[in-house]
Backbone as a chain_set.jsonl record, in Angstrom:
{"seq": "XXXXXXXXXXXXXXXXXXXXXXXXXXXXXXXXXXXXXXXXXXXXXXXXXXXXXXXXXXXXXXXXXXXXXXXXXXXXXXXXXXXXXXXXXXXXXXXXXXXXXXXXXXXXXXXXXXXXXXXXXXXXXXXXXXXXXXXXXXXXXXXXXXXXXXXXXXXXXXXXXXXXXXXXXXXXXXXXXXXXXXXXXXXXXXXXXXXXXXXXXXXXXXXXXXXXXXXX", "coords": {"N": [[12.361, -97.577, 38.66], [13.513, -100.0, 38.92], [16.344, -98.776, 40.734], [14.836, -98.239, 42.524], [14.39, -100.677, 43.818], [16.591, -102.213, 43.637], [17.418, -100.734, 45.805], [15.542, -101.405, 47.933], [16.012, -103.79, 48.142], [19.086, -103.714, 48.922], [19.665, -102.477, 51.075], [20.542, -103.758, 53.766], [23.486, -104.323, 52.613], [25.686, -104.936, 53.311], [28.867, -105.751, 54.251], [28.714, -108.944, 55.07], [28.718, -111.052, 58.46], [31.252, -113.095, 58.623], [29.92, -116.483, 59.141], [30.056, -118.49, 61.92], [32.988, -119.881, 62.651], [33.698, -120.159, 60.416], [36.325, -120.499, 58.22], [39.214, -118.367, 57.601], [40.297, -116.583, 54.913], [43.391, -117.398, 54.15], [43.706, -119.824, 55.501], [41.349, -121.391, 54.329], [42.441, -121.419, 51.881], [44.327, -122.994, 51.155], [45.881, -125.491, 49.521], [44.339, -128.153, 47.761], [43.073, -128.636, 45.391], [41.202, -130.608, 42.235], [42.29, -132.014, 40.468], [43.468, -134.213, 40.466], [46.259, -134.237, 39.907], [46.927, -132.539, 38.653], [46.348, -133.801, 35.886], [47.589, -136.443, 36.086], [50.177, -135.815, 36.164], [53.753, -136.153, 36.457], [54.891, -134.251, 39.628], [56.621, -131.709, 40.625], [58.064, -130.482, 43.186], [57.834, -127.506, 43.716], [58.576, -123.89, 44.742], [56.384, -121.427, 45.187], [55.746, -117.693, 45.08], [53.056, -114.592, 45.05], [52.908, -113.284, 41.694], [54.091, -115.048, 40.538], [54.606, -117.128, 37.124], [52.578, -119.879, 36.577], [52.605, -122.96, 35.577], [51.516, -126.439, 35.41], [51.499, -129.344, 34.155], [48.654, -128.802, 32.521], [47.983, -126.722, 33.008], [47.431, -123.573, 33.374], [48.696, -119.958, 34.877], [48.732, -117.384, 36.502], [50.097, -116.366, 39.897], [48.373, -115.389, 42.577], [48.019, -115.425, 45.245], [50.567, -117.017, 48.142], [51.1, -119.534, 50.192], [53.314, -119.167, 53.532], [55.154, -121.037, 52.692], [54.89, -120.937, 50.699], [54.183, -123.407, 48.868], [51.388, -123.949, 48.587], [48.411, -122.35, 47.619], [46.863, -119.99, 45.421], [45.588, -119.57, 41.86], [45.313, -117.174, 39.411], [43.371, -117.296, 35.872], [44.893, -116.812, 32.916], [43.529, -115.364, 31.025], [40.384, -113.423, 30.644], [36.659, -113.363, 30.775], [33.31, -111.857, 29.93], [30.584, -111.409, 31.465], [27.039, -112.258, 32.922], [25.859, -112.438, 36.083], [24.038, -114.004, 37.139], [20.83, -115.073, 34.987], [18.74, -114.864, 36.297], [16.236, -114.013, 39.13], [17.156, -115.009, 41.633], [17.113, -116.323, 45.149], [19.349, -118.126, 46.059], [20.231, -118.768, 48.406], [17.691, -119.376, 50.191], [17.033, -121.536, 49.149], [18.532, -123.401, 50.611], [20.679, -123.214, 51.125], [24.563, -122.114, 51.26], [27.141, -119.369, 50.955], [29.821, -118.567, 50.693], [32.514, -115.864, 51.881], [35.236, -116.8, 51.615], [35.383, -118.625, 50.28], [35.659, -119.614, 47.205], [35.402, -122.028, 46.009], [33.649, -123.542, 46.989], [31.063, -121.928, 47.351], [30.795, -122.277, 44.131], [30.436, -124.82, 43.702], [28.07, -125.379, 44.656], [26.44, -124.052, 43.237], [26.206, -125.237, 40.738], [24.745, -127.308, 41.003], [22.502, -126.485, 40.909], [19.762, -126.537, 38.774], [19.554, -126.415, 35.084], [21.949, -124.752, 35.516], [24.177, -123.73, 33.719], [23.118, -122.071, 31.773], [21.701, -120.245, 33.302], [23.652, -119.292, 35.419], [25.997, -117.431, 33.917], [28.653, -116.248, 34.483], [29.611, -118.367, 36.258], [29.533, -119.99, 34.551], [31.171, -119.637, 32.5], [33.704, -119.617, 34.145], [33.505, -122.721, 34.605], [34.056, -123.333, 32.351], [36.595, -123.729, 31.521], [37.564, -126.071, 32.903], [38.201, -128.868, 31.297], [39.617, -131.424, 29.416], [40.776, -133.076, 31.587], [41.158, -131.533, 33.647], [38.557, -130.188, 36.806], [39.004, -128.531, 38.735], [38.667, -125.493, 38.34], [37.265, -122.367, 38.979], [34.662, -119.745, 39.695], [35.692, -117.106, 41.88], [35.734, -115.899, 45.32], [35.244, -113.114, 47.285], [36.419, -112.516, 49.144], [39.224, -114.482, 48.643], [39.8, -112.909, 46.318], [40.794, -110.342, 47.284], [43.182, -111.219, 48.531], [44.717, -111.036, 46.177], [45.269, -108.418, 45.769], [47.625, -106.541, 47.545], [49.489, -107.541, 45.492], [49.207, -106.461, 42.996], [50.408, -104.936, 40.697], [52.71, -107.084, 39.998], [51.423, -109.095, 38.978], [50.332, -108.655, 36.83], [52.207, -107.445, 35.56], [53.664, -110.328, 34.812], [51.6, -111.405, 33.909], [50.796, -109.434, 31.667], [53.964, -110.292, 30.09], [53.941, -112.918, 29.409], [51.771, -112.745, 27.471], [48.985, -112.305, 27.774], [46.14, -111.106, 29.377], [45.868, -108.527, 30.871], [44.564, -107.589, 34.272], [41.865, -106.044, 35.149], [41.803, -101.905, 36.497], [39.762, -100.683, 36.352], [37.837, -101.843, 35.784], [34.925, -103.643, 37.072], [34.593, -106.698, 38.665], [33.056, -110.291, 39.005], [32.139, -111.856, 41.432], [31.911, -115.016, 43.736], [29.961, -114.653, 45.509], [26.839, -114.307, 46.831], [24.478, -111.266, 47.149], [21.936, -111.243, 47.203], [18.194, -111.881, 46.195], [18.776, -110.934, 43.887], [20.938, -109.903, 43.677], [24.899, -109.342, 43.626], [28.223, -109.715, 44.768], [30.468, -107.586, 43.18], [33.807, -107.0, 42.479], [36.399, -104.793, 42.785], [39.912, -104.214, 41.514], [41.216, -102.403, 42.104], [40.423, -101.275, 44.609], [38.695, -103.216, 45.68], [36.638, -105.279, 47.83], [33.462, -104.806, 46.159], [30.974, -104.067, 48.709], [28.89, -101.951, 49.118], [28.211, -101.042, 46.853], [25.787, -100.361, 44.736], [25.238, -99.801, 42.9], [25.855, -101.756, 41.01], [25.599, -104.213, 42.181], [23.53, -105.668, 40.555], [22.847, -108.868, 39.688], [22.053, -109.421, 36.768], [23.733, -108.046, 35.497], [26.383, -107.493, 33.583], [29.794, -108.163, 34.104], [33.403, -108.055, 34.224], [34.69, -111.473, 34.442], [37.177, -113.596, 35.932], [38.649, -116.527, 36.171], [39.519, -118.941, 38.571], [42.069, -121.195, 40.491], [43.11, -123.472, 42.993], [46.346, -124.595, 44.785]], "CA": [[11.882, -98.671, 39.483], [14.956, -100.893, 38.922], [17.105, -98.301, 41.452], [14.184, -98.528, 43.999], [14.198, -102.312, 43.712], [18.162, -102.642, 44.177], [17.305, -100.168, 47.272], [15.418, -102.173, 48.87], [17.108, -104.93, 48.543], [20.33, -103.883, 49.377], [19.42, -102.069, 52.533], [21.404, -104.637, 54.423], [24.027, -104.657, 51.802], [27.076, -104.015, 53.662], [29.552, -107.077, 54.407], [27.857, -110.211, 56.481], [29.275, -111.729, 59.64], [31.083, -114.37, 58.373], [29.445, -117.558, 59.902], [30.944, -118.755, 63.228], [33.507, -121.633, 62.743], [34.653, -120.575, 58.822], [37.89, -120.123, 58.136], [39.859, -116.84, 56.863], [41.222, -116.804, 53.358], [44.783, -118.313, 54.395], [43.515, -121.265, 55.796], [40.509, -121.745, 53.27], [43.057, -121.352, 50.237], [46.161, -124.041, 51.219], [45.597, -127.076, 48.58], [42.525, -128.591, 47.925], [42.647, -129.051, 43.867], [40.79, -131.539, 42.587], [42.462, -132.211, 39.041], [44.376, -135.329, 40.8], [47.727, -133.839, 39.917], [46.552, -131.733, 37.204], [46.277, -134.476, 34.535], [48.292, -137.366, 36.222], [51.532, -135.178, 35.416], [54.525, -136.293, 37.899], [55.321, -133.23, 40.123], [58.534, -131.527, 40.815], [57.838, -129.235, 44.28], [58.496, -125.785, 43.574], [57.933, -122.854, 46.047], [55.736, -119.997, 44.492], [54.973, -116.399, 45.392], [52.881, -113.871, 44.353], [52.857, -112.667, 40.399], [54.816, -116.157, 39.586], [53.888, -117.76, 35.837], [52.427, -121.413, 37.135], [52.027, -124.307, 34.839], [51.86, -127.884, 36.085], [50.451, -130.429, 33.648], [48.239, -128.657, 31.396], [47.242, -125.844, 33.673], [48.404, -122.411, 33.084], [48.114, -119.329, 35.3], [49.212, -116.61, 37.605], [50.225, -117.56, 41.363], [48.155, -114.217, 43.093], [48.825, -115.323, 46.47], [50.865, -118.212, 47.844], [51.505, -119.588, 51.691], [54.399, -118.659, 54.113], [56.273, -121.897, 52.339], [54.951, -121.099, 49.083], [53.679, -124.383, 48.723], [50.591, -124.037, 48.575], [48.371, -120.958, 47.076], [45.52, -119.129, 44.583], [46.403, -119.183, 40.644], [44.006, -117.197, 38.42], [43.871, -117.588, 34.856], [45.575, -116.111, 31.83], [42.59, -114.297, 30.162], [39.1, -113.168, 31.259], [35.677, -112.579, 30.218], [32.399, -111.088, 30.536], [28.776, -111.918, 31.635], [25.975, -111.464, 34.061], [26.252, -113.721, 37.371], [22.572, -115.173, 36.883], [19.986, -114.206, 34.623], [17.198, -114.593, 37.027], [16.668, -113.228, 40.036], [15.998, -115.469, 42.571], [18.127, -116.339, 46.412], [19.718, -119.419, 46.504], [20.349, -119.16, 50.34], [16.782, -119.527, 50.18], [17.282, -122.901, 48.84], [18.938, -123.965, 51.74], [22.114, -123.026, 50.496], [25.349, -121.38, 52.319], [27.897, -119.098, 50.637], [31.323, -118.302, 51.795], [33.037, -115.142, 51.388], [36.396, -116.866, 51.256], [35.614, -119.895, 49.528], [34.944, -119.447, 45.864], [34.707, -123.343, 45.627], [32.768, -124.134, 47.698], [29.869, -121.698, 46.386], [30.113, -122.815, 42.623], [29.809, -126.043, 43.366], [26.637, -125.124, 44.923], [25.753, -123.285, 42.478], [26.807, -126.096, 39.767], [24.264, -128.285, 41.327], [20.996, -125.889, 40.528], [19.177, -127.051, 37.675], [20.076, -125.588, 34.164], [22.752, -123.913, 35.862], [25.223, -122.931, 32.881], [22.212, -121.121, 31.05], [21.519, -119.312, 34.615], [24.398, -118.621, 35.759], [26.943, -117.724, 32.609], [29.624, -116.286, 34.957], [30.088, -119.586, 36.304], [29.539, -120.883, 33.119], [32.488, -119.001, 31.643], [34.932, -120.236, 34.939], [33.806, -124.09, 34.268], [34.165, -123.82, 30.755], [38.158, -124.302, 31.731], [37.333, -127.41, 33.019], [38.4, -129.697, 30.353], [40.787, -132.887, 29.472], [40.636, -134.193, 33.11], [40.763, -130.383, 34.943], [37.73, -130.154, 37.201], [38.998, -127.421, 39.858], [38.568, -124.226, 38.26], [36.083, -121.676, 39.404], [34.509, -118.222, 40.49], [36.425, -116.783, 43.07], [34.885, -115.395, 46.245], [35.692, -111.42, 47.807], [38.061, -112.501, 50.228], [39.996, -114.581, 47.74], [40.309, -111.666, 45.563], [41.203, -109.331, 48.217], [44.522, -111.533, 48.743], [45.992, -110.227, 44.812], [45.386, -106.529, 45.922], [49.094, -106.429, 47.59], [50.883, -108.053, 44.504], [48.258, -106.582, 41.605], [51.524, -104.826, 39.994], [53.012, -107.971, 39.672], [50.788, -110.344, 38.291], [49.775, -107.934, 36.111], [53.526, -107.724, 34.78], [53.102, -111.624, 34.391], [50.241, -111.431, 32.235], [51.566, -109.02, 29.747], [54.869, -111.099, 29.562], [53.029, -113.588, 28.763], [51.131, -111.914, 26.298], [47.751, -112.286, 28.678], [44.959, -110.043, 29.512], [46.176, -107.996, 32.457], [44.109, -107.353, 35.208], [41.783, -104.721, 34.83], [42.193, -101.732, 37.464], [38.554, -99.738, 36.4], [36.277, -102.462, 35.816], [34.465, -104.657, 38.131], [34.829, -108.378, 38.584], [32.026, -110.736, 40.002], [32.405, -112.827, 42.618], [30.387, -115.94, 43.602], [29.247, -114.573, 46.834], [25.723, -113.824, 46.782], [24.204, -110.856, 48.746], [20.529, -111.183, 47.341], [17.677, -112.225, 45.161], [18.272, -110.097, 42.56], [22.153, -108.964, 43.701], [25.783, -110.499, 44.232], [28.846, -109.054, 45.442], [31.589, -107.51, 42.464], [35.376, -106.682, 42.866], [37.648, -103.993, 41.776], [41.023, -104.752, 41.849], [41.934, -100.789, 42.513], [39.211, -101.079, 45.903], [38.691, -104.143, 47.003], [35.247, -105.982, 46.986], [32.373, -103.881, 46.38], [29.862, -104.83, 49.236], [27.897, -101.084, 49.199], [28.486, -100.312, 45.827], [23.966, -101.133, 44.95], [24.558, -99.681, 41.239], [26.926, -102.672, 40.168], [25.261, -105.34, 42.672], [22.672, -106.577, 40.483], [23.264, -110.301, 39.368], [22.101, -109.363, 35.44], [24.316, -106.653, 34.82], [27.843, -107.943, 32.75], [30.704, -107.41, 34.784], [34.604, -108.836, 34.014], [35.243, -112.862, 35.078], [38.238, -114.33, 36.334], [38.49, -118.149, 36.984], [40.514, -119.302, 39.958], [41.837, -122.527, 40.877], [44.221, -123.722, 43.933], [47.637, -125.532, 44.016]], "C": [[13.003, -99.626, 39.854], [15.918, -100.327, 40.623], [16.223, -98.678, 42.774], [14.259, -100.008, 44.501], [15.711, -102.709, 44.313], [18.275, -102.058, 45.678], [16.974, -100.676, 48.411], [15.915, -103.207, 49.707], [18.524, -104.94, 49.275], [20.814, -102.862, 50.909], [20.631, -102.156, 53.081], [22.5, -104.655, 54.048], [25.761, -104.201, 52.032], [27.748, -105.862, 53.882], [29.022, -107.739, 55.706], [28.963, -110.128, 57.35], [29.575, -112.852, 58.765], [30.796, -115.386, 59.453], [30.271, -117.815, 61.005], [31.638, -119.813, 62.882], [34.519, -121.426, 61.012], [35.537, -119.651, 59.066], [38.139, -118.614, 57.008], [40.648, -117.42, 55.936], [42.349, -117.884, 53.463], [44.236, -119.515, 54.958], [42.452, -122.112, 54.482], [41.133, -122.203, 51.733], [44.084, -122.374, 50.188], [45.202, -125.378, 50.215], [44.148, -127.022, 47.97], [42.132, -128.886, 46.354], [42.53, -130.166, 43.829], [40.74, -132.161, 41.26], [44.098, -133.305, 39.362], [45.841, -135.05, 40.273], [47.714, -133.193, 38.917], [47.01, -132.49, 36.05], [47.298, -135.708, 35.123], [50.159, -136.902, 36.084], [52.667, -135.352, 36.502], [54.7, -134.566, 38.169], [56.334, -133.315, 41.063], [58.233, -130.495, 41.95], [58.5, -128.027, 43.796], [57.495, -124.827, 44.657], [57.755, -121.84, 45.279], [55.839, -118.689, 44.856], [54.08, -115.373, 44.688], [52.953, -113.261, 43.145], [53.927, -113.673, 39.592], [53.898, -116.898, 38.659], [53.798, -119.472, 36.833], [51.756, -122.124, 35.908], [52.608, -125.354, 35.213], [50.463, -128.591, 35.035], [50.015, -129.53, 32.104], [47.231, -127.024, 32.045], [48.523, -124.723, 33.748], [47.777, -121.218, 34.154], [48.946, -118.615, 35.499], [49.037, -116.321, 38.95], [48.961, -115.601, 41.665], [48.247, -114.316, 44.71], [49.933, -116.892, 47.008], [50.982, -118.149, 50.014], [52.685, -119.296, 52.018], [55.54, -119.867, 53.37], [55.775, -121.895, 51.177], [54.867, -122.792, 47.938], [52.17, -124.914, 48.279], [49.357, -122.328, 48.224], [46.613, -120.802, 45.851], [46.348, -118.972, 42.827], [45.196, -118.521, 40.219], [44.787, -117.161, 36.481], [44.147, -116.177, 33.626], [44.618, -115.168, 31.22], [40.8, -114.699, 31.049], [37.834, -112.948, 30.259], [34.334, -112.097, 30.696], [31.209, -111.401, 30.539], [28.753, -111.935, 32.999], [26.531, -112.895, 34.724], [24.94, -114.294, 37.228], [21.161, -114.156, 35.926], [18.32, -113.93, 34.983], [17.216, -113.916, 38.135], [16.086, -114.08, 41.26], [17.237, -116.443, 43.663], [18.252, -117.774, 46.346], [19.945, -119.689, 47.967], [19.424, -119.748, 50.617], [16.24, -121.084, 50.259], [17.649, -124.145, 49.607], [20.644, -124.142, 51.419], [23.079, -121.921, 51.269], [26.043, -120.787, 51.841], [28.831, -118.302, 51.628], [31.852, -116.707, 50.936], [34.372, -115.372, 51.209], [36.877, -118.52, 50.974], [35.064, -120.177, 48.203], [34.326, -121.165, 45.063], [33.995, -123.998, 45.822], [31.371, -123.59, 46.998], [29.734, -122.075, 45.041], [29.861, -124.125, 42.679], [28.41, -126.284, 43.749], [25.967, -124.813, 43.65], [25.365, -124.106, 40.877], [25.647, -127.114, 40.236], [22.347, -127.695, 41.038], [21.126, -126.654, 39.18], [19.516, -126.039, 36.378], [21.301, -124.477, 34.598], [24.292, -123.15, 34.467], [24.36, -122.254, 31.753], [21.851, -120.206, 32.127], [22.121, -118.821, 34.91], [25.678, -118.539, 35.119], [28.44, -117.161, 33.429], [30.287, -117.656, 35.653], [30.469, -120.354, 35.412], [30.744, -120.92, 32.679], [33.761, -119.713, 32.914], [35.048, -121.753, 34.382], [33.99, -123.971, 33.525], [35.952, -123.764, 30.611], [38.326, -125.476, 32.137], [37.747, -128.298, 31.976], [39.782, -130.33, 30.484], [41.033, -133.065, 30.701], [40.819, -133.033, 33.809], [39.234, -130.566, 35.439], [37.902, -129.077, 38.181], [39.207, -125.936, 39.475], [37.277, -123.441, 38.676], [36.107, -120.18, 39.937], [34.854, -118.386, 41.786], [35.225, -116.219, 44.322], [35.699, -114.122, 47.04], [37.361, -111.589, 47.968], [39.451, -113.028, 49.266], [40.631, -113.815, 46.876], [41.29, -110.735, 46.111], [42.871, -109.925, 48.523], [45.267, -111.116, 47.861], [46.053, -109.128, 45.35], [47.058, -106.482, 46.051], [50.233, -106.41, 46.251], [50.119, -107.677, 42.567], [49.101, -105.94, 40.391], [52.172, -105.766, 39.369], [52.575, -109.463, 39.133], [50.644, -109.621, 36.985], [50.853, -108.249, 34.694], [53.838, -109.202, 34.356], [52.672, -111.548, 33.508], [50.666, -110.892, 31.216], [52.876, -110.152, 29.514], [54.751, -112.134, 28.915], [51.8, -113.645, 27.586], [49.701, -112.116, 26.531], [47.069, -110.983, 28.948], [45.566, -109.495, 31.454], [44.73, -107.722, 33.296], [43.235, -106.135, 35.142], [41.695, -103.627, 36.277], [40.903, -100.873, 37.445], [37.794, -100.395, 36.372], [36.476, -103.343, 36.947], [34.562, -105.926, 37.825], [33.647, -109.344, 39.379], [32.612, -111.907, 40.467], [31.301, -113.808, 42.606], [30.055, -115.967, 44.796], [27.958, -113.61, 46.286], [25.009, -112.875, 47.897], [22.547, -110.612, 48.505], [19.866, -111.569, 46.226], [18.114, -111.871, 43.672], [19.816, -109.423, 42.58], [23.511, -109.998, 44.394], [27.234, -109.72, 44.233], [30.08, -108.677, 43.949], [32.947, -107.52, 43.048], [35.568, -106.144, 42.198], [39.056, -104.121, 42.099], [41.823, -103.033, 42.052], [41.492, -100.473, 44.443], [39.288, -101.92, 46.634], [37.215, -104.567, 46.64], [34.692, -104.507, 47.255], [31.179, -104.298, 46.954], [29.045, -103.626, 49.466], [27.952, -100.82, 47.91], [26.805, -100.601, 44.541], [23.792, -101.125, 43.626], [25.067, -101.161, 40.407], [26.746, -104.019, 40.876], [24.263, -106.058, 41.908], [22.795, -107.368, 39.432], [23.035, -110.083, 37.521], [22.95, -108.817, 34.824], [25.782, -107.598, 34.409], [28.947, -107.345, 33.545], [31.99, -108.403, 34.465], [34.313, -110.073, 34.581], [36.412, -113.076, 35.162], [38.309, -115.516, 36.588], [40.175, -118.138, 37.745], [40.868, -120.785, 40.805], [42.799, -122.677, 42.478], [45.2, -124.786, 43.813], [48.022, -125.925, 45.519]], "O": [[13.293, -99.932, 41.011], [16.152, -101.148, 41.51], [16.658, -99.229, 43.785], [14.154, -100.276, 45.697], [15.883, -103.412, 45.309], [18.935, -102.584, 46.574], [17.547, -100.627, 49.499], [16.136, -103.489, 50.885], [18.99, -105.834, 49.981], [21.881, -102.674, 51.493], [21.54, -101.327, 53.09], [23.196, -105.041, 54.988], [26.603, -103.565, 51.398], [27.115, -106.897, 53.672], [28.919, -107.332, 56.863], [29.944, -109.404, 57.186], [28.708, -113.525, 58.209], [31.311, -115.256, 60.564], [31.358, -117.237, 60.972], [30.98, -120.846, 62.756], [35.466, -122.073, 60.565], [35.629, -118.6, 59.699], [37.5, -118.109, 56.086], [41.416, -118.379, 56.008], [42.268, -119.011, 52.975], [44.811, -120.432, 54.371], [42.752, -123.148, 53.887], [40.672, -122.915, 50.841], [44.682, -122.57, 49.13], [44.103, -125.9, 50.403], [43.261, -126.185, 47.805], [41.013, -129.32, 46.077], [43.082, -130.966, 44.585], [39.738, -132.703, 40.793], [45.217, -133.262, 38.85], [46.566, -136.043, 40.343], [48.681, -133.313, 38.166], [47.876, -132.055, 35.291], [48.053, -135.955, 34.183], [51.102, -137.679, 35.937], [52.519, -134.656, 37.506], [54.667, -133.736, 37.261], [56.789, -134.16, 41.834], [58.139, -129.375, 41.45], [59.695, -127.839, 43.573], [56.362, -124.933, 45.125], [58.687, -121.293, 44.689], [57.004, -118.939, 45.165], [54.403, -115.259, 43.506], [53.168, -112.096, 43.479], [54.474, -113.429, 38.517], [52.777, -117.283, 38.989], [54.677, -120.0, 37.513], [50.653, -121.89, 35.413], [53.821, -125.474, 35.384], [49.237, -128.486, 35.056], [50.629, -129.508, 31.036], [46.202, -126.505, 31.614], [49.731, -124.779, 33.981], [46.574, -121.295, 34.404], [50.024, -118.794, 34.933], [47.902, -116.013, 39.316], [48.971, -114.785, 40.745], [48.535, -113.316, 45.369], [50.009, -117.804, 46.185], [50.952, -117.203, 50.801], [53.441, -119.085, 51.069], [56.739, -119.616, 53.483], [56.115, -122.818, 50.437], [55.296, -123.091, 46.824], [51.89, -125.998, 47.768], [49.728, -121.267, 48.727], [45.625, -121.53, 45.754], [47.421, -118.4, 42.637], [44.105, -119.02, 40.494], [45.927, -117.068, 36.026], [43.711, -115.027, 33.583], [45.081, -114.073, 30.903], [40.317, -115.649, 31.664], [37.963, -112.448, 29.141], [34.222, -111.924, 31.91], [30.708, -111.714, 29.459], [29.594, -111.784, 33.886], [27.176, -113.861, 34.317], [25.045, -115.521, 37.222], [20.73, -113.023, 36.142], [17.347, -113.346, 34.505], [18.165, -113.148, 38.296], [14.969, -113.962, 41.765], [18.101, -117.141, 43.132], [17.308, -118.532, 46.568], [19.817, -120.779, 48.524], [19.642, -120.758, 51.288], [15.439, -121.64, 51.011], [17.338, -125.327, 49.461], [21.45, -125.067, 51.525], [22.557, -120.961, 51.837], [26.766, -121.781, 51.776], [28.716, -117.727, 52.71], [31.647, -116.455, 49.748], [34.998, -114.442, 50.701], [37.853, -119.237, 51.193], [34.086, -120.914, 48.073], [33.485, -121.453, 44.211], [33.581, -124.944, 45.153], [30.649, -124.309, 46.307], [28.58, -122.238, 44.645], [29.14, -124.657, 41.835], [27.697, -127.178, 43.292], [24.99, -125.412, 43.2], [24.513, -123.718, 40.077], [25.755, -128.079, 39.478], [21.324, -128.38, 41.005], [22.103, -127.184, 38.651], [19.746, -124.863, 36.658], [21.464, -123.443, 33.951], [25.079, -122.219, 34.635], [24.989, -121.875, 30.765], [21.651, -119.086, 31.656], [21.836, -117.625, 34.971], [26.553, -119.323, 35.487], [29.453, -117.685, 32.965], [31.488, -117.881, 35.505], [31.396, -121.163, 35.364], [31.383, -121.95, 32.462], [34.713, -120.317, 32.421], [36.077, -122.188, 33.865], [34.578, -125.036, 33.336], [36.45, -123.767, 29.485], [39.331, -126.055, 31.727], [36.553, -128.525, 31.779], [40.722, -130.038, 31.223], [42.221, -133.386, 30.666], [40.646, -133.313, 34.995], [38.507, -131.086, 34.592], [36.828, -128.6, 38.548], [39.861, -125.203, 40.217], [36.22, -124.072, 38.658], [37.053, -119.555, 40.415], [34.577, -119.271, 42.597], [34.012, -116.189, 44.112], [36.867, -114.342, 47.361], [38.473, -111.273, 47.544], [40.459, -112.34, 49.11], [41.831, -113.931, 46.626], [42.348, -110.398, 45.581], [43.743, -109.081, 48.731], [46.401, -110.755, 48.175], [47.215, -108.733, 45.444], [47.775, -106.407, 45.054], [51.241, -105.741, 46.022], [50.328, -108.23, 41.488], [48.762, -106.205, 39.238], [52.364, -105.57, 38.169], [53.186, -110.518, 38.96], [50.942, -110.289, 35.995], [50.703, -108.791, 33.599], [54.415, -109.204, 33.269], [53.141, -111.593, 32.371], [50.914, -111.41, 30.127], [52.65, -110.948, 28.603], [55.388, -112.345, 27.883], [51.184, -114.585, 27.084], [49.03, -112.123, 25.499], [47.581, -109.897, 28.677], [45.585, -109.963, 32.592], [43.742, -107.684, 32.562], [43.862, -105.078, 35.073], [41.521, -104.269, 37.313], [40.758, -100.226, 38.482], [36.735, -99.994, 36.856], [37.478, -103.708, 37.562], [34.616, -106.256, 36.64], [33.398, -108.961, 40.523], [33.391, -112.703, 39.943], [30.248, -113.771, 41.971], [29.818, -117.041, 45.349], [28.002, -112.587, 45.602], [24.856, -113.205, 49.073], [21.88, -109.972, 49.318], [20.528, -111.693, 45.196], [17.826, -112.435, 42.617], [20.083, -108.557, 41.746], [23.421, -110.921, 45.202], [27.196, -108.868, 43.346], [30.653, -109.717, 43.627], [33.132, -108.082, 44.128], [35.267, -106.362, 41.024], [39.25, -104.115, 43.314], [43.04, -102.856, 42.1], [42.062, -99.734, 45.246], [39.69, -101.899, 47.797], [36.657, -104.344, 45.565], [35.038, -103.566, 47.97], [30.306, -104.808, 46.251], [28.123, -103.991, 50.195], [27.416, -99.712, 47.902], [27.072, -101.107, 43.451], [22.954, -101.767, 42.993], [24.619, -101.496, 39.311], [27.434, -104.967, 40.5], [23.951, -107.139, 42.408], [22.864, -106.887, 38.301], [23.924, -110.631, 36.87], [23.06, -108.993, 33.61], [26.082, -108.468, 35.228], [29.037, -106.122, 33.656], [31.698, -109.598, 34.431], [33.478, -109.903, 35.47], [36.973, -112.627, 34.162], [37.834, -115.653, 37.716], [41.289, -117.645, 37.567], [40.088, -121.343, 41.577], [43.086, -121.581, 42.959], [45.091, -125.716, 43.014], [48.977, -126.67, 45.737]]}, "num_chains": 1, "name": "protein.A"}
């Protein structure tokens, strides 16, 4: 019953139109943290790229993409873990709610604003729960965001171990905080790319890797 149920649902279940007017990854991703200088910490400009170790303040990561002046960019963090994206099943669009496929901040803060939301939705849970001593801008990523490490997933990777971090995994799935239905919400494999047909691994209960993701 379960398979017929994800069937139905995911009919449709191929990648939306994004909305008319939103922006593509590179523009969506330049700045925008909102951890006032990550802890008050003076900053020294440095120009990033791809699979560079980033700590500023009290914030640790790995750069996975960065802009043409490397100024500005996507860090995710040092270690990962695992849980369902909501344990109910029920459409926040519905709600009157909008998710982005290449704005992972934008949807959790949506999502951060439902009621009991860190007993509902524990993949979020697990991103905010980096939040702490005056951070506030960490969070589930969204497809497109993801889709920018693919290029450099060798080299972050090599990061992470040096660092003695949880590499990247290249077989399991990752959830995203784009939602594509009551009962279903979009993963990532970092070997693929998002998984927007993939109907066995779309539905929102099932445990799939986390990543939290902030911007610089």
């Amino acid at each position: 019953m379960l398979v017929s149920a994800l069937t139905l649902m995911a009919v449709s279940c191929t990648k939306p139109d994004v909305p008319s007017g939103e922006d593509t990854p590179p523009v969506d991703n330049t700045g925008g943290n909102e951890d006032n200088d990550d802890n008050n910490e003076e900053q020294t400009p440095k120009v990033y790229k791809a699979g560079d170790f980033y700590k500023v303040g009290i914030t640790e990561g790995v750069v996975i993409w960065a802009d043409e002046a490397g100024e500005h960019g996507l860090v995710i963090s040092l270690d990962e873990g695992v849980a369902a994206w909501s344990t109910e099943s029920r459409m926040l669009t519905n709600q009157g709610g909008e998710f982005s496929l290449s704005n992972g901040q934008a949807n959790s803060k949506y999502v951060k604003q439902q009621e009991n939301w860190k007993e509902l939705y524990p993949a979020f849970a697990w991103c905010d729960s980096k939040n702490a001593l005056g951070l506030s801008s960490w969070y589930l990523p969204a497809p497109e965001e993801l889709e920018l490490a693919l290029p450099a997933v060798e080299a972050i990777n090599k990061t992470l171990k040096e660092q003695g971090a949880t590499e990247l995994s290249l077989e399991g799935k990752y959830w995203t905080s784009y939602e594509a239905g009551a009962a279903l919400a979009y993963p990532f494999s970092f070997r693929s790319g998002p998984l927007y047909e993939d109907i066995y691994d779309l539905d929102k209960n099932l445990e799939h890797l986390v990543r939290a993701m902030r911007k610089f």
